[in-house]
BAMIFI-225469 format. One record per residue (C-alpha): x, y, z. Coordinates in nm, 3 decimals. Example, Ala and Ser with C-alpha at 12.3 -4.5 7.8 and 13.67 -1.06 7.14 Angstrom:
// BAMIFI-225469
REC;X;Y;Z
REC;1.230;-0.450;0.780
REC;1.367;-0.106;0.714
END
This chain:
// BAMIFI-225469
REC;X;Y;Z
REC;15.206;10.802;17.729
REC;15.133;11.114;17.475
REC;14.960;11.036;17.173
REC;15.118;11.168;16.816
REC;14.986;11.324;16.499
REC;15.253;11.288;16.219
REC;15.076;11.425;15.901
REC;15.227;11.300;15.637
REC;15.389;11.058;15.848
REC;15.399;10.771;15.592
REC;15.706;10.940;15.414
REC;16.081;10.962;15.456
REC;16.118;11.153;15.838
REC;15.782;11.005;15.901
REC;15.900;10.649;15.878
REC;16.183;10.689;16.070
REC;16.016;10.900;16.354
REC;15.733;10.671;16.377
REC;15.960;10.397;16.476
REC;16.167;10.603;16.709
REC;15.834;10.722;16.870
REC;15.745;10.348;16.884
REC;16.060;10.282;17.077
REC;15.971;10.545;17.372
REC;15.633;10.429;17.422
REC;15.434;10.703;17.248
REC;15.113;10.640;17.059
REC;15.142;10.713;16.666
REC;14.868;10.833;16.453
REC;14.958;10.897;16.071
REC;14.759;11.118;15.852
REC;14.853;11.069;15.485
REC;14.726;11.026;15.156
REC;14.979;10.827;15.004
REC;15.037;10.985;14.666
REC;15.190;10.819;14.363
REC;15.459;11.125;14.276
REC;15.647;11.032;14.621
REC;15.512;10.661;14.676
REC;15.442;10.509;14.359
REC;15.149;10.339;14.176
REC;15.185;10.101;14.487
REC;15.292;10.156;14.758
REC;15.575;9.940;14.928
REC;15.778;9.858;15.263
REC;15.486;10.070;15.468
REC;15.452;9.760;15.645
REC;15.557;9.930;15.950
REC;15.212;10.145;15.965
REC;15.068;9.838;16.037
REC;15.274;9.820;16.373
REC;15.130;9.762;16.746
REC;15.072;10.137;16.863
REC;15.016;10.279;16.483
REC;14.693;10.398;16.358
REC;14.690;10.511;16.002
REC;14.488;10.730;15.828
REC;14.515;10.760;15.448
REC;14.346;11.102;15.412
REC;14.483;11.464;15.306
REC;14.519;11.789;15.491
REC;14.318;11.925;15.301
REC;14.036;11.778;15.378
REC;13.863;11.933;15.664
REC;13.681;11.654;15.822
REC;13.983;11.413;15.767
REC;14.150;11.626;15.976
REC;13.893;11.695;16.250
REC;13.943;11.316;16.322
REC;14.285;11.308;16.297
REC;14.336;11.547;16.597
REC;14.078;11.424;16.809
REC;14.256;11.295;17.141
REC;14.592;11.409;17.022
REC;14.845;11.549;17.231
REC;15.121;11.669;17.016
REC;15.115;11.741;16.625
REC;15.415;11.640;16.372
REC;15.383;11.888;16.097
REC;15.526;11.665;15.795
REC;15.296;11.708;15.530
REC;15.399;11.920;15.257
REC;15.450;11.887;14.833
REC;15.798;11.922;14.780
REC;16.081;12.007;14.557
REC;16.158;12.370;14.402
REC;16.124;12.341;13.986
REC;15.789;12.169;14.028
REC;15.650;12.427;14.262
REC;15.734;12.685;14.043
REC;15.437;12.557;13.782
REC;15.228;12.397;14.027
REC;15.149;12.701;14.205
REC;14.832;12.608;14.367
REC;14.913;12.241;14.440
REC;15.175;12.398;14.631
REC;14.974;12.624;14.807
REC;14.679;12.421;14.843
REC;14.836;12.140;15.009
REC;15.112;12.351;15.216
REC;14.930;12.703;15.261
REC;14.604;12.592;15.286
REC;14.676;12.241;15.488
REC;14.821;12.350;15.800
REC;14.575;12.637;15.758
REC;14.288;12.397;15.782
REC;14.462;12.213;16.086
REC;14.510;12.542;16.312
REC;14.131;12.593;16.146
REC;14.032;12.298;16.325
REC;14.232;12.334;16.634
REC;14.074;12.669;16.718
REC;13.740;12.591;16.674
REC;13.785;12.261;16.919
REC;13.641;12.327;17.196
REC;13.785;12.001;17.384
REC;14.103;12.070;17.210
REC;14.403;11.858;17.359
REC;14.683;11.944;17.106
REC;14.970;12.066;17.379
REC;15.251;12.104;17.095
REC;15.315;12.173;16.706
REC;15.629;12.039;16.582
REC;15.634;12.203;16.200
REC;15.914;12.114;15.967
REC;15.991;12.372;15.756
REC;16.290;12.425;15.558
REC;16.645;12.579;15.472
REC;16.467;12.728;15.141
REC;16.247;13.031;15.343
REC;16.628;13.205;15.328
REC;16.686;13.211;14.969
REC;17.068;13.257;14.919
REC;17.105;13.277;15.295
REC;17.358;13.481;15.487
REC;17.708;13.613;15.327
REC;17.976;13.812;15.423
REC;18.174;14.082;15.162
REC;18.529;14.098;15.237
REC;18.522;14.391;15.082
REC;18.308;14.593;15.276
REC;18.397;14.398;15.605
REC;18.380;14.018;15.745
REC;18.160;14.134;15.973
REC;17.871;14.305;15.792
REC;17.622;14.033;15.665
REC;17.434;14.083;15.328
REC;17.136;13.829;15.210
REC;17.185;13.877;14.826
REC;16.860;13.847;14.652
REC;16.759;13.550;14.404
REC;16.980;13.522;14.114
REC;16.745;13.628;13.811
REC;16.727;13.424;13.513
REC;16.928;13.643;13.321
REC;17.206;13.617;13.551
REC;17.199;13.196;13.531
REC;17.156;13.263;13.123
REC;17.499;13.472;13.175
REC;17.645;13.178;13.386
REC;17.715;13.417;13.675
REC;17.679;13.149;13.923
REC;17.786;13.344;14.228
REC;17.599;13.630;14.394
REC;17.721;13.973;14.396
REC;17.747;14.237;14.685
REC;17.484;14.469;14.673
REC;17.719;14.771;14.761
REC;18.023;14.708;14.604
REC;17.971;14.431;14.342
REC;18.251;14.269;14.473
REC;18.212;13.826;14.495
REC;18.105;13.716;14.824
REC;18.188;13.452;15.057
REC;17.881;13.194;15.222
REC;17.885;13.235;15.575
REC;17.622;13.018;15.818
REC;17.301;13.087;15.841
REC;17.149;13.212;16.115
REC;16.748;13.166;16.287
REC;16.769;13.547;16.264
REC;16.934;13.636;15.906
REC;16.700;13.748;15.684
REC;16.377;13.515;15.482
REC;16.409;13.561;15.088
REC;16.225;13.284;14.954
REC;16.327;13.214;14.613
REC;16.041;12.956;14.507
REC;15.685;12.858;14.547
REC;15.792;12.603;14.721
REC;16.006;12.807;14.969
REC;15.694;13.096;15.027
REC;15.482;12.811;15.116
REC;15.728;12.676;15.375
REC;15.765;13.045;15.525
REC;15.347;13.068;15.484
REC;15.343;12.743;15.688
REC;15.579;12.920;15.958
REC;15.364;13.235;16.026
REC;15.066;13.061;16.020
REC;15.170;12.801;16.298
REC;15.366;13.081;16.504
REC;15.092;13.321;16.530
REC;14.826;13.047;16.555
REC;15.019;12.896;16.816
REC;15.071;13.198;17.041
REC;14.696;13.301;17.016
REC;14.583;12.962;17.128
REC;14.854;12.904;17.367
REC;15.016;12.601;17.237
REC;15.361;12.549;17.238
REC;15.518;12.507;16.918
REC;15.873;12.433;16.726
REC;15.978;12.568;16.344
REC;16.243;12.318;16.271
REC;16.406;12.446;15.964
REC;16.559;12.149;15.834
REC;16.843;12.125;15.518
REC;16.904;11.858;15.283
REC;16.792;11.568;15.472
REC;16.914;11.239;15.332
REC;16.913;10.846;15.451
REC;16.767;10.510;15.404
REC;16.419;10.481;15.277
REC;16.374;10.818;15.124
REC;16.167;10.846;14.832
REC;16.318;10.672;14.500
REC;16.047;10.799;14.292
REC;15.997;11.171;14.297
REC;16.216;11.311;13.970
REC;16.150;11.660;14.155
REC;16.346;11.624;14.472
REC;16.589;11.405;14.631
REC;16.914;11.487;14.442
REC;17.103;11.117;14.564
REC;16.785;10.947;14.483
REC;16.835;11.095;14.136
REC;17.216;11.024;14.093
REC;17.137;10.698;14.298
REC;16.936;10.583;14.007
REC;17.154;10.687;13.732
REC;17.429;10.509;13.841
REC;17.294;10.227;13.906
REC;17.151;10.225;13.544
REC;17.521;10.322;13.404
REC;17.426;10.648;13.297
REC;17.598;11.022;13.360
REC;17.553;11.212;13.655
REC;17.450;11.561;13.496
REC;17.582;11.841;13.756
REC;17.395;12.216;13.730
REC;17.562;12.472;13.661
REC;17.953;12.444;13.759
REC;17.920;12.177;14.065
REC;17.991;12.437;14.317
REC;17.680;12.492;14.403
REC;17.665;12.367;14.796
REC;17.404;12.235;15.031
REC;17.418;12.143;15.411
REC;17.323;11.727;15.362
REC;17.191;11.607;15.715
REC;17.109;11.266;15.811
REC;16.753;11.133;15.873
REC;16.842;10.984;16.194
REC;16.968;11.361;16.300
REC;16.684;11.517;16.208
REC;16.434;11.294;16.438
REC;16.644;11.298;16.718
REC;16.575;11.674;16.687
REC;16.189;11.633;16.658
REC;16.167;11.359;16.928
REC;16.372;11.644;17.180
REC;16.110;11.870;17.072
REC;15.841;11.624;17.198
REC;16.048;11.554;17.535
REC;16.084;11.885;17.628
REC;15.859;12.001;17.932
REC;15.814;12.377;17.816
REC;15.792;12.374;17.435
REC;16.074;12.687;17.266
REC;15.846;12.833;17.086
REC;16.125;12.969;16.814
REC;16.297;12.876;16.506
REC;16.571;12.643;16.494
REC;16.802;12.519;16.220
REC;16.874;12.184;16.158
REC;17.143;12.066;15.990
REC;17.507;11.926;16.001
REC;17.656;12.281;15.952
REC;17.868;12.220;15.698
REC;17.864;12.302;15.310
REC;17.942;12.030;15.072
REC;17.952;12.111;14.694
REC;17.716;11.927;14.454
REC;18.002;11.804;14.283
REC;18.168;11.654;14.572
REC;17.847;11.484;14.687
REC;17.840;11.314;14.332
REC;18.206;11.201;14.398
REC;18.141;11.038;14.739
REC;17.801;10.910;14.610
REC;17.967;10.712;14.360
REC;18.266;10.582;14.595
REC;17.987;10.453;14.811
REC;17.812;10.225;14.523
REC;18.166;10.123;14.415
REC;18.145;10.287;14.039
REC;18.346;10.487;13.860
REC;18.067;10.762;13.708
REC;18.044;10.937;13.423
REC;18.038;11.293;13.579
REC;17.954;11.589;13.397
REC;17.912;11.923;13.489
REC;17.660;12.119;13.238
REC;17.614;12.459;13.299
REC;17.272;12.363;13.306
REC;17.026;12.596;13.549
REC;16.678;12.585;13.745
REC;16.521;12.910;13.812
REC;16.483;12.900;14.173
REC;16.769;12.726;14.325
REC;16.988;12.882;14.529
REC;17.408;12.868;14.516
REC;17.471;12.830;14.853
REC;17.352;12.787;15.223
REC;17.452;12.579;15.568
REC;17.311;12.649;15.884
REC;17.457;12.755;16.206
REC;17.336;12.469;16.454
REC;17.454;12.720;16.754
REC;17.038;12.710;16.841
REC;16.984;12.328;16.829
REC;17.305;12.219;17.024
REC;17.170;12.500;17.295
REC;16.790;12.468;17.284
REC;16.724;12.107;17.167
REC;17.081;11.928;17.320
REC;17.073;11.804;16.988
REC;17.471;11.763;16.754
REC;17.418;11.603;16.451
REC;17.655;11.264;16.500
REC;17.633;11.087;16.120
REC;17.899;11.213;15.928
REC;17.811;11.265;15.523
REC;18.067;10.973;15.453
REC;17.919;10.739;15.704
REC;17.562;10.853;15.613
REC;17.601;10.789;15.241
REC;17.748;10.454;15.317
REC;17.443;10.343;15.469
REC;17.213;10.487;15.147
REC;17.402;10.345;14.909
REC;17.397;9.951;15.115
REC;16.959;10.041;15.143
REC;16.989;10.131;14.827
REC;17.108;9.851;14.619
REC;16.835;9.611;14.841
REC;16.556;9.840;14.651
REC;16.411;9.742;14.302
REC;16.557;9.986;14.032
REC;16.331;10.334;13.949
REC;16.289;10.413;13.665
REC;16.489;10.742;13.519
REC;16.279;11.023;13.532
REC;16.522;11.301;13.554
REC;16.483;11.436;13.140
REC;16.098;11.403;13.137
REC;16.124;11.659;13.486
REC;16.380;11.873;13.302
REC;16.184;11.866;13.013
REC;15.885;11.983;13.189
REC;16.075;12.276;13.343
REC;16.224;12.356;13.007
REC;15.917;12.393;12.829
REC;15.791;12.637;13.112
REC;16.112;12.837;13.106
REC;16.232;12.739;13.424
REC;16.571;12.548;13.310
REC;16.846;12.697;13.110
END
């Protein structure tokens, strides 16, 4: 049976894919350095990297010979590894780029100079951000011309014009799903790493002949994701607060939508990327396609854990985030036989039951505001 890379395979998807990859026989190597941001000071319930079949490696992607180890004798690379979460990125710059930009540059480095190289297949995730705002539709100028507005300036969030504007008319326009093919706007650090991350692998990839997969994934969500990280997550975040009894602050006016897909979704995606006998070499969305507003998602959140929150909507900002984007899944029911099957109500059900089982974090979310404040970055 194949033999797997998953770099930073001891986080969230990792965890879950390992296990899955377990299941079908495959052989699991995990490249990851463990840091405190998404981990913690120590550690905890990685017990599972100590499974029959697992060999873990607690090194960085950044770190050449780490790496040159890692791939030895593999036959298909995971592409997990990645800093996440928009505000941060926007101060972090390097970090970002360092660990994103410069990682999987280092790993195709290291590929190409193999000379008994055995890596068949890259599976990258990237991400929903490398759109920006995403695709949109003026009914104005007609349902069927598409416009991909560009980032909403901080001046515009200062104004509390939440929504973004037609380019040609000015008129209000209406989120339609996004497609493989729409337009790339990145709107962070974060999100120009992601699409750096994409190039790099598809023209790598095509020069070396090895098949490869850009899964752009949305909000993923589920059991054991990261309670830690103040920066990313947003039912971690609300998670926490409610379980401490305080308010659920919601940006701007809570209509602010994402496309929330479940964990268990998104590997069944990457483990029919694995499966497949030719590799697609393309983009492909994943998500639930479907929109669900902020607001809404705080709502159900709080059903789930049984309280009655304190919800309030600010008018608070983060330069960088977009208003709006789902994806059109057209591409992974076609190329990957993959339809997402956990609805959001089912899937937060299931958080919220892991959830209460796990010790209680901390509250980090004003020191990470705070930090974005002082830079500018939050209104």
């Amino acid at each position: 049976m194949d033999s797997i890379l998953l770099t930073g395979g001891a986080g969230f998807i990792g965890s879950h894919l390992t296990k899955e990859l377990l299941i079908r026989g495959y052989r699991v190597r995990v490249l990851d350095p463990l840091i405190r941001q998404v981990h913690g000071a120590l550690p905890r319930g990685l017990k599972w990297l100590d499974a029959e079949g697992v060999e873990f490696m607690r090194d960085s992607v950044t770190d050449r010979a780490a790496v040159a180890r890692a791939v030895d004798g593999i036959d298909h690379i995971v592409h997990l590894a990645a800093e996440t979460g928009t505000g941060q990125s926007m101060y972090e710059v390097a970090r970002y780029n360092e660990v994103n930009s410069q990682g999987t540059a280092i790993l195709l480095d290291v590929l190409a100079n193999t000379a008994a190289r055995s890596v068949r297949g890259i599976v990258l995730a990237s991400s929903r951000s490398v759109y920006g705002e995403g695709a949109y539709v003026c009914a104005h100028c007609g349902p069927s011309v598409r416009t991909y507005p560009r980032a909403r300036s901080p001046q515009q969030l200062a104004a509390h014009r939440w929504e973004p504007l037609c380019e040609r008319c000015g008129n209000g326009l209406l989120a339609t799903a996004t497609r493989e093919t729409d337009a790339v706007r990145p709107a962070s650090i974060y999100a120009a790493t992601k699409f750096a991350q994409e190039e790099l692998v598809r023209v790598a990839c095509e020069s070396l002949s090895i098949g490869y997969t850009i899964l752009r994934l949305q909000n993923v969500y589920g059991q054991g994701q990261s309670l830690n990280n103040p920066y990313t997550g947003i039912l971690s975040i609300f998670s926490t607060r409610v379980r401490r009894g305080l308010d659920l602050p919601i940006f701007e006016d809570g209509q602010e939508s994402r496309d929330f897909v479940h964990v268990q979704d998104v590997v069944r995606a990457m483990a029919s990327c694995l499966r497949a006998e030719q590799a697609p070499n393309a983009i492909i969305n994943v998500g639930s396609g479907i929109g669900t507003s902020v607001l809404e998602v705080a709502r159900q959140l709080s059903l789930a854990l049984g309280v009655e929150s304190d919800i309030k909507v600010t008018s608070e900002y983060r330069v960088g985030d977009i208003r709006h984007n789902f994806a059109d899944i057209e591409r992974l029911e076609s190329m990957l036989q993959c339809t997402p099957q956990v609805a959001l109500a089912d899937g937060l059900r299931e958080f919220c039951d892991w959830v209460r089982t796990q010790p209680l974090p901390q509250d980090q979310l004003a020191r990470a505001n705070a930090e974005l404040r002082s830079r500018k970055l939050m209104g």
